[in-house]
N, C-alpha and C positions, 0 to 999 in steps of 0.2 A: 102126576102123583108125587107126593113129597115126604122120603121116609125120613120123617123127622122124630120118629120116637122109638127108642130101644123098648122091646119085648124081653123081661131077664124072669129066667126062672134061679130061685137062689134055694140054698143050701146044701150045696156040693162043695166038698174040698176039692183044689184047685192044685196041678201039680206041673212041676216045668220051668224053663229059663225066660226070664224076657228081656229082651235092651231097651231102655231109655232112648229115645226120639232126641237127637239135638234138641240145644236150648230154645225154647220159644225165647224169652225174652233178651238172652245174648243177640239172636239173631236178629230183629228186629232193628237193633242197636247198630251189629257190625255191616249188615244192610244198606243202612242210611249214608254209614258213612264208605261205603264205595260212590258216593257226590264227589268224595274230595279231592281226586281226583281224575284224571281225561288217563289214565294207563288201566290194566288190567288186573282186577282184582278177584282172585280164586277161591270163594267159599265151600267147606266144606262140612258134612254132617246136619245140613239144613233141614227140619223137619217139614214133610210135607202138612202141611196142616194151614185153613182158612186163612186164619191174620197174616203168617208170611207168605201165602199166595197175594192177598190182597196187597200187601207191600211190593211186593216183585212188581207185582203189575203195574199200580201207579208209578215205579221205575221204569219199567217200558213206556207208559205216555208221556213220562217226560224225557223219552229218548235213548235211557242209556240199552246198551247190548245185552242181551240177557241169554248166553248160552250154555245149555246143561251139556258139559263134560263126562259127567258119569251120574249113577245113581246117587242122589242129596248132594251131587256139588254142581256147583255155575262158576260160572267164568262173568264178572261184571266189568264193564266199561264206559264210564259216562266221559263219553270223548266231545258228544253230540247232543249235550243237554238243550231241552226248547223249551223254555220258558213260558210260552204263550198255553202251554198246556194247562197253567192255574187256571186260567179264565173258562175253560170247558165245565160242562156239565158232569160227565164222563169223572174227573178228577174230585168236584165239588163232592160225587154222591160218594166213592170209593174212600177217598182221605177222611171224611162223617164217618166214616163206619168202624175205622179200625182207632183206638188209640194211639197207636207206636208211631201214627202219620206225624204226630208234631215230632218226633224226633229228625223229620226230615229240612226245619226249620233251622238248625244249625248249619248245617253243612254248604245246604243252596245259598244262606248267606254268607258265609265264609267265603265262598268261592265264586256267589254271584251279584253279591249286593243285595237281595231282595227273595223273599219267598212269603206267596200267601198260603193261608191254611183255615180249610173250614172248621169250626169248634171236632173235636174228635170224638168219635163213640167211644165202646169200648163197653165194659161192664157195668151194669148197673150196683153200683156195693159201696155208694154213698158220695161224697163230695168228694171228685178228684181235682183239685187246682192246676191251672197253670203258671200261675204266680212265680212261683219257685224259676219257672225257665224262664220268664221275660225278663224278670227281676233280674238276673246274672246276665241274661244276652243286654238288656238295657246297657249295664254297669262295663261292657264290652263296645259301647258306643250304637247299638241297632235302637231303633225306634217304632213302637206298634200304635199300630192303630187297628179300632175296634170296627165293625159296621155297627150301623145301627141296630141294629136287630140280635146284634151279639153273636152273629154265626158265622163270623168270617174274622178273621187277624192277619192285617195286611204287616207286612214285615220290611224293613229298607236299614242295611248301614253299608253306607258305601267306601267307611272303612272302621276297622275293627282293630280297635288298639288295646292292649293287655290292662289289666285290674287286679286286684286286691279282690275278691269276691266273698264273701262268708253266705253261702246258702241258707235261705230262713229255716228252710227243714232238709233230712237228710232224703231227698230224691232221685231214686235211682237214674229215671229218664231227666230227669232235669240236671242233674252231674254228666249224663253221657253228653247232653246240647250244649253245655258252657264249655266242656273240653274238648266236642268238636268243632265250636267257634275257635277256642282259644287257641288250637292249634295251628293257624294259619293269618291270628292274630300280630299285630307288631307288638314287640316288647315283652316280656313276662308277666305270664298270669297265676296266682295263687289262688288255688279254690280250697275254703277251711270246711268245714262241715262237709264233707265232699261224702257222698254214699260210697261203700269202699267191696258189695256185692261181688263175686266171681264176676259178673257177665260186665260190669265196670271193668275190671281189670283185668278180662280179657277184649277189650275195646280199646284200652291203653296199649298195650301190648303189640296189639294191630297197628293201632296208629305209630307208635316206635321205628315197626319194621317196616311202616311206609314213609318214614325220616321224619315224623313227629321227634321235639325232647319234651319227653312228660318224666318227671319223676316222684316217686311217693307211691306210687302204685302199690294198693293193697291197705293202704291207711287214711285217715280223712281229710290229708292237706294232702291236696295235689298241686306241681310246681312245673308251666309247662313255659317254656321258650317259644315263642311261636317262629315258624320257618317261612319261608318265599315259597314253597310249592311242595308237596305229597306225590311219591309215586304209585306201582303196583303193590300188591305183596299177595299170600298164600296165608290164609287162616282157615282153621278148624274147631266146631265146635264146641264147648264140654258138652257134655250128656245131661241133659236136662233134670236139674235136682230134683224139680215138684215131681213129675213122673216116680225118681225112686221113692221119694216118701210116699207118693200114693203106692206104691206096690206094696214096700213094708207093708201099709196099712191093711191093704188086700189079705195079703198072706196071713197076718194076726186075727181079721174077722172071719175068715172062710176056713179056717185052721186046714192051712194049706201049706205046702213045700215048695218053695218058691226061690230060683237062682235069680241072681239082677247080675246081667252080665254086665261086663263092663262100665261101671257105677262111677268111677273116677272117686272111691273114697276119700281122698285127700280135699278134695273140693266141695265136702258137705259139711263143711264146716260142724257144729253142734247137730246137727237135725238127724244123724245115729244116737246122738246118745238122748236127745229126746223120745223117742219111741223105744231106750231101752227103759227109763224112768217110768214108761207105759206096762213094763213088765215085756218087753216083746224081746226072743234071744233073740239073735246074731251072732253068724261065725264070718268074720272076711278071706277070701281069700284073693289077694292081689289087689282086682280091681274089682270083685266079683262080691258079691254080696248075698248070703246063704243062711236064707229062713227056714226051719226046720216046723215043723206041722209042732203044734202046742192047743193041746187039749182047755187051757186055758193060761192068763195071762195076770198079773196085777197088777195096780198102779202104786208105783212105792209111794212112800209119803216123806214130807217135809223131816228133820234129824228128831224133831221135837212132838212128831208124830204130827201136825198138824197137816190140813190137807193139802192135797198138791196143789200148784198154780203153774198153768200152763201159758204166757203171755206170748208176744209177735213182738218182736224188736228191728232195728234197722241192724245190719249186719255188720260182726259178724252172733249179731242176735238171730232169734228162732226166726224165717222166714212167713210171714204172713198167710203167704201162698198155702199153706199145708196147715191150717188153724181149721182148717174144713175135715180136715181127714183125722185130726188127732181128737177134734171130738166124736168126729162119726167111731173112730178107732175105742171111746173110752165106752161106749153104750153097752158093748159085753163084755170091759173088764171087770175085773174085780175093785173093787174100789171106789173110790170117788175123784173127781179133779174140776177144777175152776177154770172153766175156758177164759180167758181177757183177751178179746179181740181190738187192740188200742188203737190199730192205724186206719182201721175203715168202719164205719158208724153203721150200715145194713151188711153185712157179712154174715150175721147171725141165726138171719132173718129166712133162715132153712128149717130151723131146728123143728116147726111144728109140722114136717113132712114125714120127719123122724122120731115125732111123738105121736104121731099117726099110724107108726110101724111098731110102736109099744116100747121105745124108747123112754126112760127115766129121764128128764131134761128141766130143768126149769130155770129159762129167760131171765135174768136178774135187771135186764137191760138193757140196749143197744150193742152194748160190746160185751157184758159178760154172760154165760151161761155153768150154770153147776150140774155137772153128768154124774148122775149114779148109777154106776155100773151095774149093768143085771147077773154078771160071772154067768151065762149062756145059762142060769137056768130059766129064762123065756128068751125063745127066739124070735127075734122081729118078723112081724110079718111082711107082706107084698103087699102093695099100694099100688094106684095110679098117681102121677105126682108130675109136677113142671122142673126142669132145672133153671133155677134163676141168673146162672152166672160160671163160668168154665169151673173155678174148685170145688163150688156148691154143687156141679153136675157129676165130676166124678166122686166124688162123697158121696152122693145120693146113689151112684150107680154097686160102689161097693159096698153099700147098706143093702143094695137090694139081693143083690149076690151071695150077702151071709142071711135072707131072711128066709123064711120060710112060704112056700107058691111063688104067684106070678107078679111081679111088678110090671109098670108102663112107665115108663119116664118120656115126658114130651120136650119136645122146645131142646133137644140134642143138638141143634148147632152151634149152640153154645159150646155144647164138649169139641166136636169139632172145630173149635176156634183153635183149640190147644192142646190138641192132643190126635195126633194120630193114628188113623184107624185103630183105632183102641179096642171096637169090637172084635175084630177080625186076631189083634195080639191075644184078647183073651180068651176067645174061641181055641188059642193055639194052646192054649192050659188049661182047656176043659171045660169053659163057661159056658153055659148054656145063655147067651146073649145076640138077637139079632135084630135089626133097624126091621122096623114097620111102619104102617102109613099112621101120621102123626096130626 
């Protein structure tokens, strides 16, 4: 039996603390690069959740150590890397499944000459290239080759000498591959357009304290010296941004009381003050982040009164990742706002799940949507409904949570990919939310 769909009964306020789960997509990142080298590398705050279980694992077929020291931390060691594990079935079906697998193409070439890689899954939410990373591993002297069939990228540079690099676009995972090739690169490498994300720069960070010289960290020219060899080190993760914007979000639709413990505010760049521009308060205290129950919310508007526009930038612009939450968020505000979803072409492509709950929405096109806010006087109702993709799914899950009856949400292992045990945290705040057969 496969409980693959949340049972949510909604419209109860929601009361209590919850922590953010380590970074999914940090981790993935600083993950990969314990390849670089054969000494011990101690992660900590690693969310248990699908994609980096899948990642750990194809690190065990391809040999390195993989042992848990305490709860969310391991201890990694690839002393013992075996190469011959690309060629299995085992590897083929696992690295298809998760995206963050190409990130592991830098690293094995740095330090092995060679890594294949089946095309990567990952979410369905439009065209994701790879361009961006061969283009920069190219320009670092590696060379690919395609299969015929286009489902396989065989990889070889059997050495890796420093560049000039300008990124065609600003790529998060394609900036972590060029700077973990670069690192063990001969000569200096300059990456311009470099994505300049928290989880970038704390990948930088790591590599330093494993005797990487990277400099620039934080900005879009990174300037890295390549070294003869990487040791150990000890890293820990931020707390995972999307998580606190999805809670904000929670807390504003469910008009709930809601702590986010340990939030690492400094590290959210803009994305507090876009959910206050939602009309949603906030009090900080420390690290802590403190939503106070709000009978209702507004969305302020432009100086010139005109309507809000809410757009997805590369950082340190609004994050992508929460374009899903901020319009599920704007459906019982007060007001109006122009969702611009710029960097993924089906992201959008949720909304009629949510116009099926008696949400106000109307699709303008691929990337944009105009939400008129209902101010809570109609409550969305419960649906049955698919999650098409890990943000889409928890947006759908706290649409169902402020609606009124029973929702079904199927196809949850999507949320599963990135987010853990989600039901069970908000169960610990009162949800009436639990997995059924799907």
């Amino acid at each position: 039996m496969s409980l693959d769909a949340f049972e949510v009964i909604g419209g109860m306020p929601l009361k209590g603390a919850i922590t953010p789960q380590g970074a999914k997509n940090e981790a993935l990142q600083v993950i990969c690069a314990t390849l670089l080298t054969g000494e011990k590398v101690t992660i900590s705050n690693i969310p248990d959740i699908r994609d980096v279980n899948l990642l750990i694992s194809l690190l065990q077929g391809l040999g390195v150590s993989v042992e848990p020291l305490a709860e969310k931390t391991y201890c990694f060691q690839a002393d013992a890397v075996n190469l011959d594990y690309f060629t299995s079935g085992e590897f083929r079906q696992n690295s298809g499944r998760i995206r963050g697998s190409v990130m592991l193409i830098a690293p094995l070439l740095a330090r092995f000459g060679k890594a294949i890689l089946p095309k990567p899954g990952g979410d369905k939410i439009g065209r994701r290239r790879l361009d961006t990373h061969f283009l920069g591993l190219e320009m670092l002297g590696a060379t690919f080759t395609i299969s015929s069939d286009h489902s396989q990228y065989d990889v070889a540079a059997p050495h890796l000498k420093g560049a000039n690099i300008l990124m065609d676009e600003i790529s998060v995972t394609g900036t972590a591959n060029v700077v973990m090739a670069a690192v063990l690169a001969e000569g200096t490498t300059q990456v311009y357009n470099a994505a300049c994300e928290p989880y970038v720069q704390q990948l930088c960070r790591m590599l330093n304290r494993m005797g990487a010289n990277i400099s620039g960290i934080g900005s879009n020219l990174l300037i890295i010296e390549g070294v003869k060899q990487l040791g150990g080190t000890e890293h820990r993760l931020l707390p995972d941004m999307i998580e606190v914007g999805s809670f904000i979000g929670l807390a504003a639709m469910t008009q709930s009381e809601i702590t986010i413990k340990d939030a690492m505010v400094e590290e959210l760049g803009i994305i507090p003050r876009v959910f206050e521009r939602m009309g949603i308060q906030m009090e900080f205290k420390g690290n802590d982040i403190f939503i106070p129950r709000q009978e209702e919310y507004e969305i302020q508007t432009f100086i010139d009164g005109s309507i809000m526009t809410i757009y997805d930038a590369p950082w340190p612009g609004f994050t992508p990742d929460l374009m899903s939450i901020v319009l599920v968020v704007a459906t019982q505000a007060k007001g109006s706002v122009l969702v611009h979803q710029k960097m993924f072409e089906s992201r959008l492509f949720f909304v009629d799940k949510l116009i099926d709950m008696g949400a106000q929405i109307i699709l303008c096109d691929p990337h944009r949507a105009t939400v008129i806010g209902l101010g809570r006087r109609h409550q969305l109702r419960g649906i049955e409904m698919s999650s098409p993709d890990i943000r889409a799914g928890v947006a759908l899950l706290i649409a169902a949570l402020s609606a009124k009856g029973t929702s079904i949400i199927h196809n949850i292992h999507q949320i599963d990919r990135g987010y853990e045990a989600i039901d069970e945290r908000l169960r610990a705040l009162g949800a009436k939310v639990r997995r059924v057969e799907g």
